[in-house]
N, C-alpha and C positions, 0 to 999 in steps of 0.2 A: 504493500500500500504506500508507504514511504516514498520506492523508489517511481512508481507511478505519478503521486503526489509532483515529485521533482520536478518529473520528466514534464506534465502540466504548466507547470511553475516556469521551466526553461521557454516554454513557447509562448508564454503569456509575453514574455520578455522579446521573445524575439519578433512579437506581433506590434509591441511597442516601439521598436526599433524600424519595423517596416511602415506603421503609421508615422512615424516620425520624417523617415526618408519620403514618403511618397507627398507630406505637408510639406516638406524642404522643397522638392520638386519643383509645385506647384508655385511658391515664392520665387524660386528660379527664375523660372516662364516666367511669373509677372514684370520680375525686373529688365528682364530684355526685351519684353512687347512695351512697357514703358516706355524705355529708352527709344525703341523705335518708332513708336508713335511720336514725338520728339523729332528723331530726327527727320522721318519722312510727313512729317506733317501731317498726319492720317487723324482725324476726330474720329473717326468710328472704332478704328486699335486702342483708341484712349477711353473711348466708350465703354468698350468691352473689357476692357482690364478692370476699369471699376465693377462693374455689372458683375466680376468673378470672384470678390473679394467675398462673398458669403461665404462659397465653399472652402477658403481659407480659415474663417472665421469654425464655421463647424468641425473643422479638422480638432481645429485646438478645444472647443469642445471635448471632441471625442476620445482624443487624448487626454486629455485630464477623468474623463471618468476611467479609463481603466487604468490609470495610473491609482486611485482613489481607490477603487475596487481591488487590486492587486495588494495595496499598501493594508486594509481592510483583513482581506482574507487570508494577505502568506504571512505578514508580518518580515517584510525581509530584513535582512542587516548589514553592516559592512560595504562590500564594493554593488550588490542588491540594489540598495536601498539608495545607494549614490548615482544609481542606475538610473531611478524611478526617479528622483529630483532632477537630473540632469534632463529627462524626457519631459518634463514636466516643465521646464526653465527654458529650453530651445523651442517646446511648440509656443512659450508665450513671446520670445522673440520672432519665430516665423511671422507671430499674427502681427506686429508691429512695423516688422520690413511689408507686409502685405501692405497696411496702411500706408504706409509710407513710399511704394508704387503707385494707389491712389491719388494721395496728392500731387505726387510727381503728374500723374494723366490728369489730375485738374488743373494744375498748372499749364501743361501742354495747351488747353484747352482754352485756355486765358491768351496763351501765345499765337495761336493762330487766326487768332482776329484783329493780329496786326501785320507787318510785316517782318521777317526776320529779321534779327538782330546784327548776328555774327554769323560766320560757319560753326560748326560747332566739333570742335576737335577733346577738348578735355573732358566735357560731359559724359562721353560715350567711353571715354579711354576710364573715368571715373565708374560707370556702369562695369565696363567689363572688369574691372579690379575686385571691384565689391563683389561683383556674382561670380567670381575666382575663388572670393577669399568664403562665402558662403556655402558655394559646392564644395571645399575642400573641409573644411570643419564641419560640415555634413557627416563626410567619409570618415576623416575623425571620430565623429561620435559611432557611426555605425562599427568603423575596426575596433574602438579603443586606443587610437593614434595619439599618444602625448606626445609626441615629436612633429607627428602635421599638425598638430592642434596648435603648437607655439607655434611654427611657423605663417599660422596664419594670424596668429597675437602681432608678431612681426610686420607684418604687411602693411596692419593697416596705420605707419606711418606717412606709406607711400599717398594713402587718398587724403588722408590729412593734408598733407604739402599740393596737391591738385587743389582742395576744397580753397585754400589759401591762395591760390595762386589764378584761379575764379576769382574769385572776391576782388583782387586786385585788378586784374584786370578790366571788369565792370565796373569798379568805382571809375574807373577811367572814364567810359564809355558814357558816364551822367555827368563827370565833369567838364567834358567835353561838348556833351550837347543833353541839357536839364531834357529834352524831350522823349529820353530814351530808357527814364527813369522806371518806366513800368516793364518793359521788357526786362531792362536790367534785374529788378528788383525780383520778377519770377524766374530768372533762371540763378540766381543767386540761389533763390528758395531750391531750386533742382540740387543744385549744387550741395548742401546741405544736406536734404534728404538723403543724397547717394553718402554722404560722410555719417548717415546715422545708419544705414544699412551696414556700412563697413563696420559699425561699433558695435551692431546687433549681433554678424557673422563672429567678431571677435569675443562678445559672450559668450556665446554656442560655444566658441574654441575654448574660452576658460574653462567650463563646465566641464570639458570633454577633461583635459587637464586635474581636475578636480575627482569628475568621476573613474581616472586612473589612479591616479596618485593620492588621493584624499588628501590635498591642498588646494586650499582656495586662493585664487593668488589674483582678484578681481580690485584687488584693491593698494595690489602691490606697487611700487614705483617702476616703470618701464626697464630700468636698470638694473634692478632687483629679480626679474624673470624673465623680460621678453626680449633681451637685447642680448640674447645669446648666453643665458646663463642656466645651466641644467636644471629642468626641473626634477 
């Protein structure tokens, strides 16, 4: 009965981990039909991105009840139990970067009832960073990767220095001409969202971190973990 029990137990876990990947996914796709709604100017990609944010939303739902349920009935412990918080801490970041593709397509949606701004080279280079550094702390939590998992803590300096270097640039673009102040100002907003998506994926990466090694290290100074120092 015991070993029955387990074996139960092992798949509860490993269904968790499949709900977990398949809401990562779905977050995925959002941020790259974001982005390209953006870039090719599409309202209807941007339409639809939003329109799909429910079933993001019930993911993390459903994850949390059988995170609930499992905690409930196995009573687990240890690397367990660090299991079921980490699933339970990435699906509430998944729903977060979801939202946060939404307003990226409401923005969009703002921009296209003017003319464009700029070309747009760092926004899209910012998207694919972020949903690099997402999918990999994904695969992270599903191996148990505490080594991809820093490296994706690492990363995300790199969008940091992009988000920065937006910013500066568009302040340009309003000091140069006040009339440009509302485009500026919503892709600035782009710009930002893609830098909270990187902070979201680098959760996920701490977690993973945490639910390996049983260190939390989410509040550590850069230097102290993520700058190439073992965890």
């Amino acid at each position: 009965m015991k070993q029955h029990t387990s074996r139960a137990f092992a798949q509860e876990l490993e269904q968790l981990r499949e709900m977990v990947l398949r809401m990562g996914g779905h977050v995925e796709t959002a941020i790259a039909e974001a982005m390209r709604a953006l870039v090719e100017r599409d309202p209807d990609l941007a339409r639809k991105c939003i329109g799909e944010d429910h079933a993001v939303n019930k993911m993390e739902v459903d994850i949390d009840e059988l995170c609930v349920s499992i905690l409930a009935r196995r009573q687990p412990a240890a690397e367990d139990l660090r299991l079921l918080i980490s699933g339970l801490k990435t699906s509430t970041d998944l729903e977060r970067i979801g939202d946060l593709t939404v307003n990226m397509c409401e923005r969009t949606l703002d921009l296209l009832e003017v003319p464009p701004l700029k070309p747009l080279i760092d926004l899209p280079r910012m998207a694919e960073l972020a949903g690099g550094m997402l999918s990999d702390a994904l695969n992270a939590y599903v191996k148990g990767d505490a080594e991809l998992a820093q490296e994706v803590c690492i990363r995300d300096d790199l969008v940091d220095r992009l988000n920065e270097q937006v910013f500066r640039e568009l302040i340009t673009y309003i000091m140069e001409d006040p009339h440009t102040i509302s485009q500026a100002l919503a892709l600035m907003m782009i710009s930002r969202y893609l830098e909270r998506i990187a902070d979201h994926a680098t959760n996920i990466a701490e977690m993973v971190i945490y639910q390996v090694k049983g260190r939390d290290i989410r509040h550590m100074r850069v230097g102290e973990e993520h700058a190439g120092k073992p965890v």
